[in-house]
Structure formats: C-alpha cells, structure tokens
N, C-alpha and C positions, 0 to 999 in steps of 0.2 A: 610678404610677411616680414615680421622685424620680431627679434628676441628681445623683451625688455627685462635687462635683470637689475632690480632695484633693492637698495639697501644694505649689500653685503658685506658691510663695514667690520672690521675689526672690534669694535665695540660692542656691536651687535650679536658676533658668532660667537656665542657662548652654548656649551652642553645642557646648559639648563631650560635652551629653547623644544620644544616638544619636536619630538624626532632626530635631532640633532646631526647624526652621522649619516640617517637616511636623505635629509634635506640635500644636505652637500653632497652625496654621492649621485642623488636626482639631478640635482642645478648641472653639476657636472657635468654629468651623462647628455642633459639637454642640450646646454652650451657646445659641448661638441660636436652634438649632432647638427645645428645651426652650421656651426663652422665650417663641416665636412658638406655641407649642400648650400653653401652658398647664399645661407640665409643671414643676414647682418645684425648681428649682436652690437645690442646698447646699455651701456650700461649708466644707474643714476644713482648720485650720492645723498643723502641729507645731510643738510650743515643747519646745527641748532643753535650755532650764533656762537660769536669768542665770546668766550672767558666760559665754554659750558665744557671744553675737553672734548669736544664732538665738532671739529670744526675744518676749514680748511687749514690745513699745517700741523693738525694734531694727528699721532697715532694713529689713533682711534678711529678716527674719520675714514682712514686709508681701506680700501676694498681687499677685504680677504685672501690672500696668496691664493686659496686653493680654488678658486674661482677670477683671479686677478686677468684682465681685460689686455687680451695683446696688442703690438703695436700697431696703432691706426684704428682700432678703437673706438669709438664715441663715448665720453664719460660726460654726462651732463649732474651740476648740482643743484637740487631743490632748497627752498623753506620751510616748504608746508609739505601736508604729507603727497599732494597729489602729482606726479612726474607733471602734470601739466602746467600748474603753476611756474616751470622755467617756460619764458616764451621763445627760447630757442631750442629748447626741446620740439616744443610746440608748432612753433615754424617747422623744424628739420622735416619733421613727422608727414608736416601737408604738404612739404614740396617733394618728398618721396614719393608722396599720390599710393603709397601704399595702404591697403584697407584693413590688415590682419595685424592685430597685433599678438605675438604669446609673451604670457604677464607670468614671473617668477621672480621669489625673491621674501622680502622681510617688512612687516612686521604685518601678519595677516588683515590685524582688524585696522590697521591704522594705512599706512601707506602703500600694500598691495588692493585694498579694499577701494579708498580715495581714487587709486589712481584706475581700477576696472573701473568704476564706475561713469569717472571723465571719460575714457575711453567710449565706452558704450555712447554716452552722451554725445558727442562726438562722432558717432557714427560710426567707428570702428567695428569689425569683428574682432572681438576678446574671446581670447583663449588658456585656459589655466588649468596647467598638466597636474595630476593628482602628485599630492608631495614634493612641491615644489616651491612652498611657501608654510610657513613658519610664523608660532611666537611664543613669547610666556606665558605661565599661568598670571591670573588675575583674580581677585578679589572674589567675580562672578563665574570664572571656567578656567577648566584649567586647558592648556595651549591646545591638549587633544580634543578639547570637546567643541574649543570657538576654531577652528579648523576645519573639523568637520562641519560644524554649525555654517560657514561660509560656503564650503564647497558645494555643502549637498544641499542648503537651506534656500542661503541668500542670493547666490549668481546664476547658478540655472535656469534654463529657459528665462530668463530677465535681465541680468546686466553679461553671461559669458557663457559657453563651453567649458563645461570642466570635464575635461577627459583624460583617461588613464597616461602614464608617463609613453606607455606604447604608443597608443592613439597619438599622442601628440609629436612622438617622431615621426609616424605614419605620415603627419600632416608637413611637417619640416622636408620629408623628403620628397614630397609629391612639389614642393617649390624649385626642386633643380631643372 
C-alpha cells in the first residue's frame, strides 16, 4: 500500500475549502498512521505553469507546513489533474509492484477525482478514507454537497473503497 497525498499546496489550503480544519486534522491523523506502520507516503504537486503564481519556485506552489513531507519523501509534480500524467510518478508506482493505493488530499472533483479513477483504471485498489479530501463551493454545489456527491455517489463499488477515516487506519496497519 502507498499513501498518495495530492495537492496540499499553500495555495490551495484556504478555510473557505468545506471542512477545512477537519480535512487537515484527518490528512494528518492518516499520514501518520502510514508513517508509524511503515507504509510510504507520496506526495504530488500541481504546477499550473509560470507566470500563473502556482508554480515551481512560487509560494504558493509549496506543500502545506501542516502536512509537509519529511526527509526522503517522494514529491512528484503534475500538469494535469491526474497524479498519473507524471510518467515518473507512473513508473515509480509499477515497479513498487504495489496494488493499493489510499488517495487523499485536494481538489475533490478535479485532481482527487482524475487521479481515483486512473488509478482504478489501472488496476489499482483505491482507497479513500471519509474526510480526507476537500474543495470549494461552485456555481452547481456547494464543497459539502460535491464531497459527499463523490464519496457516497460516484467511487463506490466502481472506481474505490471509501471508507471511514477508522477503517482506513484499520487497513494502514494491517500493512506492518
């Protein structure tokens, strides 16, 4: 199993993302449970191109202190929304021969979404622990309602597991 936490950019971690202080305190809580059993935490950036302030060498780009990735580490950076579009991400992933992935992180409907579904495709087991992923409102819902909409709608029994933040340690430490 591999922890993939995607997106947790400075830019990104704003209070006006739905759940906000529960997200982070979830990612947290998960990341360390990886950490403490031996399961290897990856983490991946998007870079929206220079001149956008969202880039490599910008701020903003930089991964969240309160989730910031220790030494040795894996930080891979994307274009697009899906982690798989890096093809060193993509390589690492197939010669770890590892089959499980758990998916957490930002921006629900855009690059956690993208990148379950490559996964699946792919042949992974996807895993994605309740409240572990995050976005804005939008035009069409607001962050709590396309959150729920993915969790309980669109990934189960089809593209992942989405199970409670417990369950999903359950699962992190059945890997030691």
């Amino acid at each position: 199993m591999k922890l993939i936490v995607i997106d947790m950019q400075k830019a990104l971690m704003d209070d006006e993302l739905y759940n906000f202080y529960g997200l982070v305190e979830s990612i947290t809580k998960i990341i360390r449970e990886a950490r403490e059993n031996r399961v290897e935490v990856i983490y991946v950036q998007h870079d929206a191109g220079s001149g956008t302030g969202f880039s490599v060498g910008d701020e903003a780009f930089e991964i969240a202190d309160e989730v910031a990735p220790h030494k040795g580490e894996k930080v891979f950076v994307k274009t697009i929304n899906s982690c798989f579009g890096n093809k060193d991400f993509t390589a690492y992933l197939e010669e770890a021969k590892d089959d499980t992935l758990m998916i957490v992180g930002l921006q629900t409907n855009f690059c956690i979404d993208a990148t379950v579904k490559s996964a699946f495709e792919r042949g992974y087991r996807v895993i994605v622990p309740e409240g572990t992923n995050s976005t804005f409102d939008n035009p069409y819902m607001t962050g709590k309602t396309t959150c729920e909409y993915y969790f309980n709608e669109v990934w189960p029994e089809l593209f992942a597991e989405c199970v409670s933040l417990d369950e999903a340690a359950a699962l992190i430490r059945k890997q030691r």
